[in-house]
C-alpha positions in Angstrom: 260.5 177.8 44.3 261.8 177.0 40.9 265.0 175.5 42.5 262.4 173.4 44.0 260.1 172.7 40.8 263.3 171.4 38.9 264.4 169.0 42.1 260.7 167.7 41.9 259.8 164.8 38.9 256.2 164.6 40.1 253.7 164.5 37.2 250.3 164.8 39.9 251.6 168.2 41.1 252.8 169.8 37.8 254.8 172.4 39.1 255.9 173.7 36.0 257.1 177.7 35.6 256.9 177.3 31.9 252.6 176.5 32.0 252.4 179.3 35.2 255.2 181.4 36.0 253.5 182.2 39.5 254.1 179.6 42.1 251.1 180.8 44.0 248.7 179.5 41.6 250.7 175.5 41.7 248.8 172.9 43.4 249.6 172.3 47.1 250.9 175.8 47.1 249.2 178.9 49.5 250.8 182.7 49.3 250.5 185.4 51.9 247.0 187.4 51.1 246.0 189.8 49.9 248.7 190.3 47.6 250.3 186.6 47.3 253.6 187.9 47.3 255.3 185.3 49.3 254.9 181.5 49.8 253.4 180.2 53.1 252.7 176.5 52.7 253.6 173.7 50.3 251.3 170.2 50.5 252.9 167.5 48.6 251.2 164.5 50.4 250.5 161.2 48.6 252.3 162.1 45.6 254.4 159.2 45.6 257.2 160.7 46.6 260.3 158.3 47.3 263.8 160.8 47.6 264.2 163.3 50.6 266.5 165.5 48.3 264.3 167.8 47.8 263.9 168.7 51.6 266.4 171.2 51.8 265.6 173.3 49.1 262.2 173.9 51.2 264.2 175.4 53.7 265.2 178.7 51.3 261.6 179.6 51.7 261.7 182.1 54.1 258.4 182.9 54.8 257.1 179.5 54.9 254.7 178.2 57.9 253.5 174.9 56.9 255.3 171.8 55.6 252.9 168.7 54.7 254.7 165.9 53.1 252.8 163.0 54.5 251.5 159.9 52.6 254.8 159.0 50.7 257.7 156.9 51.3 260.2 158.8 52.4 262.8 157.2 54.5 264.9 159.5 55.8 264.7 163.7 56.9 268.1 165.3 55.8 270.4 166.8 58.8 270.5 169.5 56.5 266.9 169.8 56.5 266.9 169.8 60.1 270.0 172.6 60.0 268.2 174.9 57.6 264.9 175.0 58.4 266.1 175.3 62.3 266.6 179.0 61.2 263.0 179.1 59.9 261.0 181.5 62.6 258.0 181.2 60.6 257.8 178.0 60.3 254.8 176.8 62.3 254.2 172.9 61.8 255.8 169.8 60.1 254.0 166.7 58.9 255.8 163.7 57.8 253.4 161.2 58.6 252.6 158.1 56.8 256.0 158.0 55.4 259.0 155.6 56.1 261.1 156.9 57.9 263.1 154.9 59.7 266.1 155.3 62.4 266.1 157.3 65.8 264.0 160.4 66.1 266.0 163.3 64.9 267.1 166.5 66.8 265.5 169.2 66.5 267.4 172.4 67.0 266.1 175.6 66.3 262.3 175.9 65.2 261.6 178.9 67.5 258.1 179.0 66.0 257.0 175.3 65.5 253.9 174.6 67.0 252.9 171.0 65.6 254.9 168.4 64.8 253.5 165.1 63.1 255.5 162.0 62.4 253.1 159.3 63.6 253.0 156.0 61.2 256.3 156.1 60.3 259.1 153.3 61.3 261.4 155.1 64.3 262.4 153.1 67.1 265.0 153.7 69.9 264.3 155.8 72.6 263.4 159.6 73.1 265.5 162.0 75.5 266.5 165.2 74.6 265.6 165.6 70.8 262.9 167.7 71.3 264.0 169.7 74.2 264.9 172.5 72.1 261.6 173.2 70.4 260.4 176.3 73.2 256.5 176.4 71.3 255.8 173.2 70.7 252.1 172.6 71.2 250.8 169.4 69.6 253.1 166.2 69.4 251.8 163.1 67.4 254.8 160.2 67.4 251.9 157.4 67.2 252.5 153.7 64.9 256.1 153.7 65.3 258.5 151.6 67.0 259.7 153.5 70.2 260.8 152.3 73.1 262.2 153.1 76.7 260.0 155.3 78.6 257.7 157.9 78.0 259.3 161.0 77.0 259.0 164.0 79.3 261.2 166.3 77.5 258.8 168.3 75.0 260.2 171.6 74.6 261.3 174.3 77.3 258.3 176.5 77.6 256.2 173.2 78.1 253.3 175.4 76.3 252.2 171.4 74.4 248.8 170.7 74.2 248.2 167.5 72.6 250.8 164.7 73.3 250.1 161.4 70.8 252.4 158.4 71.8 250.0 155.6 71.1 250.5 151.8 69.3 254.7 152.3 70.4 256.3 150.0 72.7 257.1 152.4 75.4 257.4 150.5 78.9 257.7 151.9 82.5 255.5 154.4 84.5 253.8 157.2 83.3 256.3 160.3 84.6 254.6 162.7 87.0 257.3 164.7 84.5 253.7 164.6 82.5 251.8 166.7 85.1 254.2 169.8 84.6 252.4 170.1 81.2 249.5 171.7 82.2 247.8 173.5 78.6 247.6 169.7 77.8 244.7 168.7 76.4 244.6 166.0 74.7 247.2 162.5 75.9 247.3 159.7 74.0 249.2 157.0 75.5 247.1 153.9 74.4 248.5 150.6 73.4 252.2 150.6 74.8 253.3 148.2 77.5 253.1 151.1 80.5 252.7 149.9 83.5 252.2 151.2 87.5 249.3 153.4 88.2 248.0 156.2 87.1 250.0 159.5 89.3 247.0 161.3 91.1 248.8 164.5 90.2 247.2 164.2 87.3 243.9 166.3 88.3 246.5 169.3 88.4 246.0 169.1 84.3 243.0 171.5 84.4 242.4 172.1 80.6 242.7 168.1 80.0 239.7 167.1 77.7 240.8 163.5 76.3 242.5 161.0 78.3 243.3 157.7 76.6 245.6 155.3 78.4 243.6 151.9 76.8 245.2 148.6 76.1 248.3 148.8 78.2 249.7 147.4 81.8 248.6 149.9 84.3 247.0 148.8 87.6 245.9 150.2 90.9 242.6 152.4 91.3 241.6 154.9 89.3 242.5 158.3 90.5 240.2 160.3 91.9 241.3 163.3 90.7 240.1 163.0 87.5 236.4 163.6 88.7 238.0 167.4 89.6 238.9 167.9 85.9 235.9 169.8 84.6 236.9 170.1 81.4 237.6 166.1 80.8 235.2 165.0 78.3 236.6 161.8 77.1 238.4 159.1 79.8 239.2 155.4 78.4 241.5 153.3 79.9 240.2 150.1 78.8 242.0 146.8 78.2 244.6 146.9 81.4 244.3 146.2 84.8 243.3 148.5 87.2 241.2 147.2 90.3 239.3 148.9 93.2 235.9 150.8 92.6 235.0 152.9 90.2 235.9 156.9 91.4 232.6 158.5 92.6 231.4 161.3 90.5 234.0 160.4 87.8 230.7 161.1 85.2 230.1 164.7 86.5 231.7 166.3 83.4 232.4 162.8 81.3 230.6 162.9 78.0 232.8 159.1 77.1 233.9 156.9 80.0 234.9 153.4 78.8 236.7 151.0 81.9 236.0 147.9 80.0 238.5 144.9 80.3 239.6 145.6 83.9 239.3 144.3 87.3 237.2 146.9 89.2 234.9 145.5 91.7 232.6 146.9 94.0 229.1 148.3 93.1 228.2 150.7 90.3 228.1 154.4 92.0 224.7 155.7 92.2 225.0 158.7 90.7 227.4 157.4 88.0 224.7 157.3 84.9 222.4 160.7 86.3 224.9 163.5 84.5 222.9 164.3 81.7 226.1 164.9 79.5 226.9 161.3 79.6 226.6 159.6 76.0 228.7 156.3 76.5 229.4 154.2 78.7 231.4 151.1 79.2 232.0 148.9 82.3 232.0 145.3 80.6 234.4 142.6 81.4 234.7 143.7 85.1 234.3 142.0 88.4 231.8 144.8 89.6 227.9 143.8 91.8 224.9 144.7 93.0 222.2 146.3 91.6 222.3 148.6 88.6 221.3 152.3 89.7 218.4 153.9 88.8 218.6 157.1 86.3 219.6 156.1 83.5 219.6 159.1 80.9 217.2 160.7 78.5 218.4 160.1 75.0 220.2 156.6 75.6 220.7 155.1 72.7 222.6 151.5 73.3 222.0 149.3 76.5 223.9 146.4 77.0 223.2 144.3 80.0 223.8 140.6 78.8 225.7 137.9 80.5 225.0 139.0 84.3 222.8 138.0 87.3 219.7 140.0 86.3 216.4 138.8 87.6 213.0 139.5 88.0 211.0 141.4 85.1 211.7 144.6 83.3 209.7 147.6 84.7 207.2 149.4 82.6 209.6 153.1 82.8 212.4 151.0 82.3 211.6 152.6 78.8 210.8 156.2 80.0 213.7 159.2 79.1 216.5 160.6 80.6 221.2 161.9 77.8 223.2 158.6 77.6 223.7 156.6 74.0 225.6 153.7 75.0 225.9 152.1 77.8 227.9 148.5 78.1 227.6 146.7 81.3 227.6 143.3 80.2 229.7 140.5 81.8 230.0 141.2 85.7 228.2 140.1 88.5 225.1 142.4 88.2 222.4 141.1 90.1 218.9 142.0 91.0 216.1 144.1 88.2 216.7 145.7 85.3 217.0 149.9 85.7 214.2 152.0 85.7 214.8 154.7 82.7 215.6 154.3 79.1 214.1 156.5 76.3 212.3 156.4 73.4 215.6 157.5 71.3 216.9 153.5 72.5 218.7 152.3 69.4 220.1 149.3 70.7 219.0 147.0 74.0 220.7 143.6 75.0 220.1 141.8 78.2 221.0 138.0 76.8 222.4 135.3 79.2 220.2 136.9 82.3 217.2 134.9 84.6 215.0 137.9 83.3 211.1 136.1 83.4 208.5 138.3 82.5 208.8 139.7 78.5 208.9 143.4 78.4 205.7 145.8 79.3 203.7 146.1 76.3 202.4 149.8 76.3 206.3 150.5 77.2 207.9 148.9 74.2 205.7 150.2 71.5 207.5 153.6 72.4 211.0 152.4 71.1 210.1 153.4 67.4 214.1 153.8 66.9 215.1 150.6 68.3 217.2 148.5 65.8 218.8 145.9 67.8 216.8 143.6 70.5 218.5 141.1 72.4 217.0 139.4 74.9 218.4 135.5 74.2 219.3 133.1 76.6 216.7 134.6 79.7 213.7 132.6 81.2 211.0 135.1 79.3 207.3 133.5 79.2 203.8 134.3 77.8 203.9 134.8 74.5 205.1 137.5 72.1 203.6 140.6 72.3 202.4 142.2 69.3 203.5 146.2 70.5 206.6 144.8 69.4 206.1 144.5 66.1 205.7 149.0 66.3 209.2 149.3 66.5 209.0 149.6 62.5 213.4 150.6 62.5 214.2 146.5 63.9 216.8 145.1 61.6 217.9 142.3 64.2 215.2 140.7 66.7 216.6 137.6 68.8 214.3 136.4 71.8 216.2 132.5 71.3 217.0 130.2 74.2 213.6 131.4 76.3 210.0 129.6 77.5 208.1 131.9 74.8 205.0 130.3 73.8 201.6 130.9 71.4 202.0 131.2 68.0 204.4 133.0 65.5 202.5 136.4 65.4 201.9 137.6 61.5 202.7 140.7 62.9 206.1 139.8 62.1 205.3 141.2 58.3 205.5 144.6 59.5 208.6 144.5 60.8 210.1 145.4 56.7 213.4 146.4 58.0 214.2 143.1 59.9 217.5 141.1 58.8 218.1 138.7 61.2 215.2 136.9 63.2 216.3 134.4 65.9 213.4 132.9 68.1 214.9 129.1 68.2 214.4 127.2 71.7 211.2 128.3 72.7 207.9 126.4 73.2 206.6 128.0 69.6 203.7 126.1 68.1 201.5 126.6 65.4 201.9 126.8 61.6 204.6 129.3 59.9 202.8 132.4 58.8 203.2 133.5 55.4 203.6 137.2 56.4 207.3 136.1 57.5 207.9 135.3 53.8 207.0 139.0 53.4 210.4 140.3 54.9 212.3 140.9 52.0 215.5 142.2 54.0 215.7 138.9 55.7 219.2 137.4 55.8 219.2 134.8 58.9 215.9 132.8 59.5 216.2 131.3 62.7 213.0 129.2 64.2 214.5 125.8 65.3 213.4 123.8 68.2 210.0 124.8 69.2 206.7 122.9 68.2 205.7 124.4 64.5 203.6 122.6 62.7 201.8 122.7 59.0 203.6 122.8 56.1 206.9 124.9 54.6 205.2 128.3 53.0 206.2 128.3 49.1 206.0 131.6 49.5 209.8 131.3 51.3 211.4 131.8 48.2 210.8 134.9 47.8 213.4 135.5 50.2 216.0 136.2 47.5 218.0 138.0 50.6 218.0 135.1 52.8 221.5 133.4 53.6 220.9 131.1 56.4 217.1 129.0 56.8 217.4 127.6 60.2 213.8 125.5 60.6 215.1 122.2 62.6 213.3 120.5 65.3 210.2 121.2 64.7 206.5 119.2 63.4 206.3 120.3 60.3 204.7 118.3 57.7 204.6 118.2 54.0 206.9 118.5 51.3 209.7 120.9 50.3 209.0 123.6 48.2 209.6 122.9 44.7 210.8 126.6 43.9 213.3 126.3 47.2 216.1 126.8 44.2 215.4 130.1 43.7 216.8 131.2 46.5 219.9 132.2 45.5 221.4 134.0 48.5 221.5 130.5 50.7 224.3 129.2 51.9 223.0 127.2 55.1 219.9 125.3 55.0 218.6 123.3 58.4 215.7 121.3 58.1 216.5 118.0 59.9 214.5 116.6 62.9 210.7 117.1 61.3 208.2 115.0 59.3 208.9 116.4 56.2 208.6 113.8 52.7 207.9 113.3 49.5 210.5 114.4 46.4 213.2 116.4 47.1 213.5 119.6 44.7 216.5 121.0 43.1 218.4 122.9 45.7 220.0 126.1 45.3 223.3 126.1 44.0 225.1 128.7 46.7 224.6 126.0 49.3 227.7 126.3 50.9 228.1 125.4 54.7 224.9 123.1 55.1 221.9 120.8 54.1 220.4 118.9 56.8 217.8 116.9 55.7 218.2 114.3 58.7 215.2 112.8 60.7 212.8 113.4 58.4 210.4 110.7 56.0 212.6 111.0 52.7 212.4 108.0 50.6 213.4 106.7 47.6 217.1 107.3 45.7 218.8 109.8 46.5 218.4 112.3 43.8 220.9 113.6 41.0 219.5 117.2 41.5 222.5 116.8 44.7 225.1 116.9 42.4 224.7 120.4 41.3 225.9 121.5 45.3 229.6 121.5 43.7 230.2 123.9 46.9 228.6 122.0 49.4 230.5 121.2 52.6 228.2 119.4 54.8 225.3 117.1 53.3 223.4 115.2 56.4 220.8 112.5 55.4 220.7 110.9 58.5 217.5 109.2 60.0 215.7 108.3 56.6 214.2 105.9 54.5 216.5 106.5 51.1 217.2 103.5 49.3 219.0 102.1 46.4 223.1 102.9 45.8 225.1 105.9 46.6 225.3 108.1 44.1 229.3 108.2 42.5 228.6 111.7 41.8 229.6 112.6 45.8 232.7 111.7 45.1 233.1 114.4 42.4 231.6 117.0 45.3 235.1 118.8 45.4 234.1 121.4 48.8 232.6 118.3 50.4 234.1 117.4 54.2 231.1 115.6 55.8 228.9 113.4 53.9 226.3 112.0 57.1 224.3 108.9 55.1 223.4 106.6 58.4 220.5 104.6 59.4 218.8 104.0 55.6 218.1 101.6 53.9 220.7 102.2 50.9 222.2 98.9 49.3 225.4 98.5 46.8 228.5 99.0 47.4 230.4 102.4 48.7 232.4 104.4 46.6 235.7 105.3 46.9 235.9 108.9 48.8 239.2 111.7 48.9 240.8 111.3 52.7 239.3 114.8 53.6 235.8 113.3 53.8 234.4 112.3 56.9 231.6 109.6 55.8 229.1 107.9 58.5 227.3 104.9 56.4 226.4 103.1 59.5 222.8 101.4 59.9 222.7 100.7 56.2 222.6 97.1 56.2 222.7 96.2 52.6 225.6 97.9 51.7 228.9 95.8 50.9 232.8 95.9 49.6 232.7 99.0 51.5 235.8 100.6 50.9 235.8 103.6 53.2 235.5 103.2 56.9 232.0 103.6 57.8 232.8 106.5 60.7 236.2 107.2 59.7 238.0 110.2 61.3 240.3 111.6 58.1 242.6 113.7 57.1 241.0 117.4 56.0 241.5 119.1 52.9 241.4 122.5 52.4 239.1 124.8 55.6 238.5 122.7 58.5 234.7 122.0 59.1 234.8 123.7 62.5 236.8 126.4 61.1 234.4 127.0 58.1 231.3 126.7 60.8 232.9 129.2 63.3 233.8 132.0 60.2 230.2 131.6 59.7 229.0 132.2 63.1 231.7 134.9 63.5 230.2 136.6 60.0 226.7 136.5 61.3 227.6 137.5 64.8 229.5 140.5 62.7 226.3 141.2 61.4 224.4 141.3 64.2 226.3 144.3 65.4 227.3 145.6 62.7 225.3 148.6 62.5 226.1 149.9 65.8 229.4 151.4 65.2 227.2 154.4 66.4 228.6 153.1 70.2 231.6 152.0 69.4 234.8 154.7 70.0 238.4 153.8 69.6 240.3 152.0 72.9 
């Protein structure tokens, strides 16, 4: 050890025999209790550590069993290294991930005793034969994030005791070896993202004490074995992202507590019995080409429920919301057809069933039961009648969107209580009536959403409270009035829609974050355009289309340095144009009075800087983010 101390110019470990003559008490250093006498691990990860000389010196600690040098940039393991601490029987597991090494995996002779062996995100490439043949009680194997190739290794130590085998993010190609199957204490294979290809060997139900199988984001077809509903220990089976075909395995859920087949080509209908196990927490079967009717029994404690973009019809049935173990299930985007299912719980977290022909709005004594519900989706069905108010019990919403329906009445001023609501979206309906000023109440409020229905009455001041809100979506409605002289305080907005109404009078000073938007188009504005405008220095779109403004353009849109669309048609503005950068799309048209024009009055121009649609779709993308952005709870790797 003090060999080792002098080898070492780390200042984070201090390892320093004049401070503390006994090694035992150094950082990253564990002794042999009770009486410390002899040194069984050294940690030295993510101390920066760049040379491998050190490495051998290691090896004249003969009692030593564990070896953690991840999280530094080490390049290269010494062949004397390998030579010395071959002779180590103690020596029990090796971690050099998160380094950078590079060059073909290195042999491994001797190691009697190693049981794990860790160099995943690291640089190796070339292929893998016999370099690990030698190491007879080898039980855990993690070579993930390198660059491998060839096929997968089948070579992994004599005694073929391993247990967890980790290949995944490599570029191994080729089958996956029956080789594998001889392996049987695996528990654990990891084989995800690689370019393997065939199908899965049915042999593979011989692996008895196999709890994980992830083979997501590869090339492998065929069915899915049927085997793997024999493995009673399997807890965990994704193989998402490739392209298997044929039905889903009957009872393939009996012991499953993860099943994710997302991304493939399976067909066929959903097996009846496939959501009844009550250990089943997640489940995903999106992106498929499967049918038919969605089985009844769907578990006690579900938590997530994604149904959208299918074939459902019909209403949702009043025990559609009564109990049975499952969190998350993802069936979205097949060819689902027929009712909704017939049991979800009260513990239902999240529930979309978008882009259906569901018409009748869910039972109201039923959905005042979902008091953890966070996420509603039910956009894009034919839902009538009007909004129930034992919705507005489900006090945990952050994110309600009933958008692209037939719903009618009157905004309910239920929609105060909801305090923990973000993002409202109830745009294309048949809405009427005034706002109510108990939606200005929701101080969480980030995305406002009511465009296209039939609201009438007047803008509430009271909406700039919303110091939260981001995007004021209010288009296409009746209202009336004026706009609210304190709109400015709203500092948080960056999109605000107000075009197609019957809104006049002076426009106020508008707040300065506008970023994406301000549609003021189709609306009774009169007058000059005002100078307040000029303070929207990040403004990209401005649309004043389908007014009555008069008098010049203002110069001061030329000094507008963010802006790409500037939307001025059909006014009754007079002068001449200024001069505009080529990145600004100006529409001028129906102005009659205006003369020397010097920019194109619907020119298509060069673009400086984000493209509109670009800056547009990161917005949708960031909203769309937040819409599920709590619900990591259903998410699982591959």
């Amino acid at each position: 050890m003090i060999n080792l101390s002098k080898s070492l110019n780390v200042t984070s470990i201090s390892w320093d025999v004049n401070k503390e003559s006994n090694p035992c008490l150094w950082k990253g250093v564990s002794c042999k209790p009770p009486s410390n006498s002899s040194v069984i691990q050294i940690s030295l990860s993510w101390v920066s550590l760049s040379s491998s000389d050190f490495l051998p010196l290691v090896c004249q600690i003969e009692s030593l069993q564990i070896l953690d040098v991840s999280g530094n940039r080490l390049s290269k393991i010494p062949s004397s290294f390998l030579s010395d601490c071959g002779k180590l029987d103690e020596l029990k597991l090796l971690n050099f991930s998160y380094n950078n090494l590079e060059g073909s995996l290195p042999v491994f002779v001797g190691f009697a005793g190693l049981e794990c062996l860790d160099l995943s995100h690291n640089k190796l490439d070339g292929t893998i034969d016999l370099e690990l043949d030698g190491l007879v009680g080898l039980k855990s194997l993690n070579l993930s994030l390198n660059h491998f190739t060839g096929s997968v290794p089948t070579r992994l130590g004599k005694s073929k005791v391993l247990k967890e085998l980790k290949l995944c993010k490599n570029m191994f190609h080729g089958i996956i070896p029956v080789e594998v199957m001889g392996y049987r204490n695996l528990t654990l294979i990891d084989f995800s993202v690689n370019n393997i290809s065939g199908s899965v060997p049915d042999r593979i139900g011989e692996l008895s004490k196999l709890e994980v199988l992830i083979l997501s984001s590869n090339d492998l077809s065929g069915e899915i074995p049927q085997s793997l509903s024999d493995i009673t220990s399997l807890t965990r089976f994704a193989a998402n992202s490739n392209k298997f075909n044929g039905s889903i395995p009957a009872g393939i859920t009996k012991h499953l507590r993860n099943l994710n087949l997302g991304y493939n080509t399976l067909s066929g209908s959903i097996p009846s019995e496939l959501l009844s196990p009550l250990n089943l927490q997640t489940l995903d079967l999106s992106n498929n080409r499967l049918n038919g009717s969605i089985p009844a029994g769907i578990t006690k404690h579900l938590r997530n429920l994604d149904l959208s973009y299918n074939s459902l019809s019909g209403s949702i049935s009043s025990d559609l919301l009564s109990p049975l173990n499952l969190q998350t299930v993802d069936l979205s985007n097949n060819g689902l057809s027929g009712s909704t299912p017939t049991a979800l719980s009260p513990s239902l977290v999240r529930l979309r069933l978008g882009s259906n022909s569901l018409d009748y709005v869910i039972p109201t004594a039923a959905i005042a039961t979902l008091q953890n519900l966070i996420y509603l989706e039910l956009e894009n069905n034919t839902l009538t009648g009007l909004i129930s108010p034992e919705l507005f019990s489900c006090q945990s919403l952050e994110l309600l969107n009933l958008a692209q329906n037939q719903l009618s009445g009157s905004l309910p001023v239920e929609l105060g209580n909801l305090s923990h609501l973000q993002v409202l979206k109830l745009q294309f309906n048949k809405l009427a009536g005034e706002i109510p000023i108990q939606i200005t109440q929701l101080s969480n409020l980030s995305i406002l959403n009511i465009s296209w229905n039939s609201l009438n009455g007047s803008i509430p001041p009271s909406v700039a409270s919303l110091n939260n809100l981001i995007n004021m979506n209010l288009q296409g409605n009746n209202l009336n009035g004026s706009i609210p002289e304190n709109i400015g305080s709203m500092t948080s907005l960056m999109e605000l829609q107000l075009g197609e109404n019957h809104l006049s009078g002076d426009i106020p000073s508008m707040p300065t974050t506008l970023q994406i938007a301000l549609n003021l188009s189709s609306n009774l504005f009169e007058g000059h355009i005002p100078v307040t405008l000029a303070k929207l220095t990040g403004l990209e779109i401005l649309d004043l289309l389908n007014n009555k403004f008069s008098g010049e353009i203002p110069t001061f849109f030329g000094q507008l340095g963010a802006l790409t669309q500037l939307i001025l048609s059909n006014n009754q503005l007079s002068g001449e144009i200024p001069k505009f950068g080529s990145w600004v799309f100006v529409n001028t048209s129906g102005n009659e009075r205006l003369t020397n024009s010097t920019t194109p009055s619907t020119a298509h121009v060069k673009k400086k800087g984000k493209p509109i649609a670009l800056t547009i779709v990161l917005w949708a993308v960031a909203a769309a983010a937040f819409a599920v952005g709590g619900t990591a709870i259903l998410l699982y790797h591959y």
